[in-house]
C-alpha positions as CSV (number, residue, x, y, z in Angstrom):
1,X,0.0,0.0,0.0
2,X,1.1,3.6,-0.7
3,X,1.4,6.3,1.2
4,X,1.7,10.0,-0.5
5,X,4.3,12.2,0.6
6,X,1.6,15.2,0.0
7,X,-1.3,15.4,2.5
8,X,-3.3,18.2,4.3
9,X,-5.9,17.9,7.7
10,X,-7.2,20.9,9.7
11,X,-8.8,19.7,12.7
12,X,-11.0,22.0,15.2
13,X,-11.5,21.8,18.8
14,X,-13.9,24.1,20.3
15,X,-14.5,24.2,24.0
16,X,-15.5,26.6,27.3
17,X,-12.2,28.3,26.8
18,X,-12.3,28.9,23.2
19,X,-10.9,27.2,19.9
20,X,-7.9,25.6,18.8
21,X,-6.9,24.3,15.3
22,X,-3.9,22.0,14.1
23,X,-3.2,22.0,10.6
24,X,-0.8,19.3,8.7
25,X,1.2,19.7,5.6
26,X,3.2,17.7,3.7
27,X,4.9,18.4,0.2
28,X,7.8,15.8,-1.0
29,X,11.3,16.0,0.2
30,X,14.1,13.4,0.0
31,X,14.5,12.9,3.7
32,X,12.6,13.8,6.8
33,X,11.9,17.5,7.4
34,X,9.3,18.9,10.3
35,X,8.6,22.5,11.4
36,X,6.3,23.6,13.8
37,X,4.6,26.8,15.0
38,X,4.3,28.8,16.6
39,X,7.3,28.3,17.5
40,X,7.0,28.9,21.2
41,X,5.1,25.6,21.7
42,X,7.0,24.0,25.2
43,X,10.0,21.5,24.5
44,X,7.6,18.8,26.3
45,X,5.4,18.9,23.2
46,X,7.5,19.5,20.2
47,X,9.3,16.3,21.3
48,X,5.8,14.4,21.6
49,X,4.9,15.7,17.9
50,X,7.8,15.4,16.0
51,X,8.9,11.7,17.3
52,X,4.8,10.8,16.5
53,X,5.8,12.0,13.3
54,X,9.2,10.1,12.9
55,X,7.7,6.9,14.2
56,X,5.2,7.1,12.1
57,X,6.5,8.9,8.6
58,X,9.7,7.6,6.8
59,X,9.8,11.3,4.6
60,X,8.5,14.7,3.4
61,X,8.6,18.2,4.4
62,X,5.6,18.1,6.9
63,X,4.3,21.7,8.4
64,X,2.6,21.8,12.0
65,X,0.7,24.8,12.7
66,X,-1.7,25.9,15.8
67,X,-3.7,28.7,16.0
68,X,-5.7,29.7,19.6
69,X,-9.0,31.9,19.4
70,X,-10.0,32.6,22.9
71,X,-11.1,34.9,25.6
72,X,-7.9,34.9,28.1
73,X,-8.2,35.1,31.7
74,X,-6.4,37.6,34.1
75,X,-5.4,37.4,37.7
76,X,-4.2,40.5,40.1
77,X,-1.7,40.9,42.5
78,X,0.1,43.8,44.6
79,X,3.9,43.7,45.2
80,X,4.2,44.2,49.2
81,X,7.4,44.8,49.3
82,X,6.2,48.3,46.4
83,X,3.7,49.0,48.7
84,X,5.2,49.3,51.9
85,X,8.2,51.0,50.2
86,X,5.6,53.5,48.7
87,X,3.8,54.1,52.4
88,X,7.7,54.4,53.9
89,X,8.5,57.3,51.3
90,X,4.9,58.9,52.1
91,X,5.1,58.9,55.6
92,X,9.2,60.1,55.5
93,X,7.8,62.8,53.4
94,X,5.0,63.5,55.2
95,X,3.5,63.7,51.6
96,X,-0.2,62.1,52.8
97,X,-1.0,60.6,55.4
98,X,-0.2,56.8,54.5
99,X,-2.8,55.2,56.9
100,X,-5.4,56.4,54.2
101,X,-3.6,55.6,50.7
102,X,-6.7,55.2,48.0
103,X,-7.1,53.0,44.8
104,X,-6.3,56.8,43.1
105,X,-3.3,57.4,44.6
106,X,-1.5,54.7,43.9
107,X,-2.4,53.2,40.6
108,X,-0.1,55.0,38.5
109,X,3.0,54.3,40.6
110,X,4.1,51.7,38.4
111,X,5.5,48.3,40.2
112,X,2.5,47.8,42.7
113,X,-0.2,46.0,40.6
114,X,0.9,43.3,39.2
115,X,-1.4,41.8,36.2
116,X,-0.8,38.3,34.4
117,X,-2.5,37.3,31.6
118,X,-3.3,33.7,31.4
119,X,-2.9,32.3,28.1
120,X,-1.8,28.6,28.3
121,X,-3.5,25.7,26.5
122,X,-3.0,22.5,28.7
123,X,-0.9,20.2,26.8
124,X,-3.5,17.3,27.4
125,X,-6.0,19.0,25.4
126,X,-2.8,20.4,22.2
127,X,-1.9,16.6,22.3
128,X,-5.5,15.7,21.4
129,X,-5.8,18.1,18.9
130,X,-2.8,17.1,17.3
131,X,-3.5,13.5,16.9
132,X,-7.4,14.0,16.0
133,X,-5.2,16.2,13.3
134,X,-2.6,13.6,12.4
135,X,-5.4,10.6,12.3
136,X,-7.2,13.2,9.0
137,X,-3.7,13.9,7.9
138,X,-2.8,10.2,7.5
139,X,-6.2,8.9,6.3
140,X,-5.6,12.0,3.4
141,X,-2.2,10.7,2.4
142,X,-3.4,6.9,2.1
143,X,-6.2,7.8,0.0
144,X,-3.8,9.8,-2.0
145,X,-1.5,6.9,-2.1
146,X,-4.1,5.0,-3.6
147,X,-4.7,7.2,-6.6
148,X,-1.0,6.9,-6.6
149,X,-1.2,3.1,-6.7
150,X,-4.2,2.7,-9.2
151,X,-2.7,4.7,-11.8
152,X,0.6,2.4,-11.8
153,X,-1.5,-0.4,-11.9
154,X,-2.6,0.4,-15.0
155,X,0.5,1.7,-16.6
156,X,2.0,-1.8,-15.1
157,X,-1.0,-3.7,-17.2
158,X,-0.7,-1.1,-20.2
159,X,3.2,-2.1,-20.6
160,X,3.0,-5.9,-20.4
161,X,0.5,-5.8,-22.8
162,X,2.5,-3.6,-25.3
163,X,5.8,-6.2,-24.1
164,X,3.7,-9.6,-25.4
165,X,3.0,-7.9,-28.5
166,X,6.5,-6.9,-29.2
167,X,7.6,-10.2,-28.0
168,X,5.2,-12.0,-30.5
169,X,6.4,-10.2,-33.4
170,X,10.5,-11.5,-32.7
171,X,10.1,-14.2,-35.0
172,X,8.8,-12.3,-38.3
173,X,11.4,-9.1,-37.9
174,X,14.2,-12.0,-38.0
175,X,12.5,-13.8,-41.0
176,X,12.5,-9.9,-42.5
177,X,15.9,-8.8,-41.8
178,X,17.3,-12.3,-42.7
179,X,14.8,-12.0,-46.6
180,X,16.6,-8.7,-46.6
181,X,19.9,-9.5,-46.3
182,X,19.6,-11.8,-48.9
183,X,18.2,-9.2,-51.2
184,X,20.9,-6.8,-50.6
185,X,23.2,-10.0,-51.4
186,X,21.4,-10.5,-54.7
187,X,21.6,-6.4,-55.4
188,X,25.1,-6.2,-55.0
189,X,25.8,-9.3,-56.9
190,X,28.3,-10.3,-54.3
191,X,29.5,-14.3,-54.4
192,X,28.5,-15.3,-50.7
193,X,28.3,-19.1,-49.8
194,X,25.0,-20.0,-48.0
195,X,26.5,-20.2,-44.6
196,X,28.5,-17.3,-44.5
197,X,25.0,-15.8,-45.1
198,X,23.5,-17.9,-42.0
199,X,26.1,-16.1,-40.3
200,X,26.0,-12.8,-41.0
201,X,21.9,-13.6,-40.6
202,X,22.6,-14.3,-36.9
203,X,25.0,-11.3,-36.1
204,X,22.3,-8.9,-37.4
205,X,20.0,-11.1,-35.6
206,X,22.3,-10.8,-32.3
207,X,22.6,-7.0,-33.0
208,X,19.1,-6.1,-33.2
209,X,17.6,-9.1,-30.5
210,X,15.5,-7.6,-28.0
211,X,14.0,-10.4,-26.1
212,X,16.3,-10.2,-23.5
213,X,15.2,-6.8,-22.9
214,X,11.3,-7.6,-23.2
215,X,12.7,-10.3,-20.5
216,X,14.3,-7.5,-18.3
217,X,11.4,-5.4,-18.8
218,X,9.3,-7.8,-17.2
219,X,11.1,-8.8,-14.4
220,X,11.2,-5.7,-13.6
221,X,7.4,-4.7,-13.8
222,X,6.8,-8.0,-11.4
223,X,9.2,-6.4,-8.4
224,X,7.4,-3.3,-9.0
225,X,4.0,-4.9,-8.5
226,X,5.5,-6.9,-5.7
227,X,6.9,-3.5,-4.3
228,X,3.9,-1.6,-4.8
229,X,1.3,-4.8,-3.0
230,X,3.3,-4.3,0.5
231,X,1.7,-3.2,3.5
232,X,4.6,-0.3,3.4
233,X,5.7,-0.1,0.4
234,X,9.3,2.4,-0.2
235,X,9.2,5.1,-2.4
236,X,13.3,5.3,-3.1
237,X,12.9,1.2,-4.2
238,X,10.5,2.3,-6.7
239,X,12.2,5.1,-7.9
240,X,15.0,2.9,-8.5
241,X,13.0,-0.1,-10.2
242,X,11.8,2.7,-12.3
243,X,15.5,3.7,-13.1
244,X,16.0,0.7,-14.4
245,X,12.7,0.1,-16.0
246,X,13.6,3.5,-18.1
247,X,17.1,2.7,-18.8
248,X,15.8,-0.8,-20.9
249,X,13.1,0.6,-22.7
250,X,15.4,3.6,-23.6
251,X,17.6,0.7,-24.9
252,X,15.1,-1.4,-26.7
253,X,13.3,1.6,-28.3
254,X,17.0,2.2,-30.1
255,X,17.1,-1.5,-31.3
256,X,13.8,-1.5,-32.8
257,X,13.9,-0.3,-36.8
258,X,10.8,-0.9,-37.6
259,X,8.3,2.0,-37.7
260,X,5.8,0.3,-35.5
261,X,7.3,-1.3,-33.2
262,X,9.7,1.4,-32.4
263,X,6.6,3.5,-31.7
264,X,5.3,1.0,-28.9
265,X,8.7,1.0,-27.1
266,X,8.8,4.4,-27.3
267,X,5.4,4.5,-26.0
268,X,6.8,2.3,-23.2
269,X,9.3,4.7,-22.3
270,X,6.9,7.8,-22.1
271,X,4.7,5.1,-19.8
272,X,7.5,4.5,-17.2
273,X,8.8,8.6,-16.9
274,X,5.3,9.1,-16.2
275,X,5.4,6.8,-13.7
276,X,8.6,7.9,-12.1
277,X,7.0,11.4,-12.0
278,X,4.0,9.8,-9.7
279,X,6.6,8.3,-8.0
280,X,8.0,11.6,-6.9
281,X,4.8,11.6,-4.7
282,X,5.4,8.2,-2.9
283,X,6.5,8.1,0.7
């Protein structure tokens, strides 16, 4: 089974306190790549996201954002030790009478009310949000992974199809190229015993075989059908199956002289870069 290396969730959790959302981004990446924001988030749980994500995600560039809409909370205090500085300086100074300080007197000495605004999220409750995030975020990249995997099942289908056909017609370009030789032969009026014909028959024969490429070719399609049915299956083994996959039907496209049959090799070709630019996308 596949797994993309792009996916997106935004989950929402709305409660007494207000709302918090966790969005999750991927986009590829050749190795393992995770930012998170804001970037103020505790030590505690940037640890607890990214090794979720590491355990869980072999690569891609992933992206976790929070974002907080609520009503914060504020608590009071007085600084005592302020205050009875402030009274001491009063009463030195004889400035009022410090038995009878007001609210009005004192308010804009700064140091003396001390006001905290309370902010913080519990952790309990960013941890849930971030999983109820990650559970969408995963379920987005398997389904993705399955486009992924249905389109290469039918480009898989598509080439073995194309390889029996070019495998079937082996035996009449050899009967061709061997009547054609023999023409030539006749043309150029040149004296050349019947077995030195054979044998020049087989060297053009050896020159322009491509069954052991259409074999290749289809060894190769099986370990990426093996590859791709897995429970996990690797992105960077398909890549290279598809390396190889292109290199032989780049070679058996240049073998090929015939019009037609070039055309389907070549067709084979343009079927497996497609596929290794799907493959781009696989985790």
């Amino acid at each position: 089974m596949l797994n993309s290396m792009t996916g997106y969730a935004l989950y929402k959790h709305i409660d007494k306190t207000g709302e918090v959302t966790c969005e999750i981004k991927s986009v590829n990446h050749r190795f393992m790549e995770i930012t998170t924001k804001p970037n103020d988030l505790n030590s505690k749980l940037d640890i607890f996201i990214r090794s979720t994500l590491q355990k869980k995600i072999q690569r891609g560039a992933l992206d976790v954002r929070f974002g907080f809409n609520h009503s914060p909370t504020y608590s009071y205090s007085i600084n005592s030790k302020s205050m009875q500085n402030l009274q001491k300086v009063l009463k030195d100074f004889s400035i009022i009478n410090s038995d009878n300080i007001s609210l009005s007197d004192i308010r804009n000495f700064p140091g003396i009310f001390e006001t905290r605004q309370d902010n913080k999220i519990s952790d309990v409750t960013l941890k849930k949000v971030f999983l109820n995030a990650y559970k969408e975020f995963k379920e987005n990249r398997l389904e993705e992974g399955k486009r992924i995997q249905a389109v290469f099942e039918k480009k898989i289908q598509k080439m073995l199809t194309t390889k029996k056909k070019l495998l079937s017609a082996i035996p009449a370009i050899n009967k061709n190229r061997i009547a054609a030789l023999s023409a030539k032969v006749k043309q150029l009026e040149v004296n050349l015993d019947i077995d030195k014909l054979h044998q020049e028959a087989a060297i053009l024969i050896l020159k322009h075989d491509v069954a052991e490429e259409l074999e290749r070719i289809e060894f190769h399609l099986i370990a990426l059908s093996k590859e791709l049915a897995l429970k996990q299956a690797k992105g960077k083994k398909i890549d290279f199956i598809l390396q190889e996959l292109f290199r032989e039907t780049s070679t058996l496209s240049v073998k090929l002289d015939k019009p037609t049959l070039k055309d389907l090799a070549l067709g084979m070709k343009l079927t497996v870069e497609e596929m290794r630019e799907q493959a781009q996308n696989i985790e």
